[in-house]
C-alpha positions as MATLAB code, in Angstrom:
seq = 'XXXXXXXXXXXXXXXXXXXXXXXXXXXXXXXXXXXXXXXXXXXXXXXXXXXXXXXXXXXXXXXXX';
ca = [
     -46.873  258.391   26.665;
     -49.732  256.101   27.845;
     -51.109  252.545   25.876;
     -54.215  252.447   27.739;
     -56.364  254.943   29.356;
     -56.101  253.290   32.839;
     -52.337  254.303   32.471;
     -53.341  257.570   32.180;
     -56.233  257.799   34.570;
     -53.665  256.465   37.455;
     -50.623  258.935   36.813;
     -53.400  262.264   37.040;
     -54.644  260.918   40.817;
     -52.041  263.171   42.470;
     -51.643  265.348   40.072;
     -50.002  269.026   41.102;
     -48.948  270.205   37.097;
     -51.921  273.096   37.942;
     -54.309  275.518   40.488;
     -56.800  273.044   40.015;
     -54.901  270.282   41.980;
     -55.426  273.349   45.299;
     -58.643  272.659   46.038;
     -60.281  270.238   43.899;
     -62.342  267.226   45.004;
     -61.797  264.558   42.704;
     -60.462  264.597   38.985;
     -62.698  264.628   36.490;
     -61.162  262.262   33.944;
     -64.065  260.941   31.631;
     -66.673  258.462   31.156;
     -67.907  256.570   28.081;
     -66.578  254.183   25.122;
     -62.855  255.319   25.253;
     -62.868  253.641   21.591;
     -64.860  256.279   20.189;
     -64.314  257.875   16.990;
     -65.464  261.068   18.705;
     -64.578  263.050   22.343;
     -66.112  266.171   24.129;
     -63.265  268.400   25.887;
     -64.569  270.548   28.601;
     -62.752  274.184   29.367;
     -62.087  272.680   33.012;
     -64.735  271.112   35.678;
     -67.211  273.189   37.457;
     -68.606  272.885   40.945;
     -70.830  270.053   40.185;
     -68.125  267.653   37.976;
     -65.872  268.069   40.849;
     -68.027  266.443   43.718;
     -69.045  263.835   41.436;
     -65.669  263.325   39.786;
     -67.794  262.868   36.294;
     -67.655  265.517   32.880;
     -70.325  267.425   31.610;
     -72.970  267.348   34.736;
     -75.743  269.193   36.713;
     -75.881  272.851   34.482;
     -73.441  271.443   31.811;
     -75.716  268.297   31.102;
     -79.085  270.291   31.572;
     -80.966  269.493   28.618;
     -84.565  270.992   27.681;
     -87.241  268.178   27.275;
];
């Protein structure tokens, strides 16, 4: 296993354990206080998370105002 995320961010870069290693962009590892008592899992990145490489953006981030 991993001590630190950074362990684990580094050993997914070249990842090929799945189809989404064919044709994917960038990984979409995570953002935000990785000591958190809470974490958001996603079903796997859409379009928009894989061009910017970040979770939970453009449709999956809309919010209404």
């Amino acid at each position: 296993m991993y001590d630190k995320w950074e362990e684990l961010e580094l050993a997914i870069q070249d990842c090929k354990k799945c189809k989404l290693s064919t044709n994917r962009n960038k990984i979409v590892f995570g953002e935000g206080n990785k000591e958190a008592n809470v974490m958001f899992i996603g079903e796997g990145p859409g379009a928009d998370e894989d061009l910017q490489g970040l979770p939970f953006v453009g449709k999956a981030r809309a919010v209404d105002e």
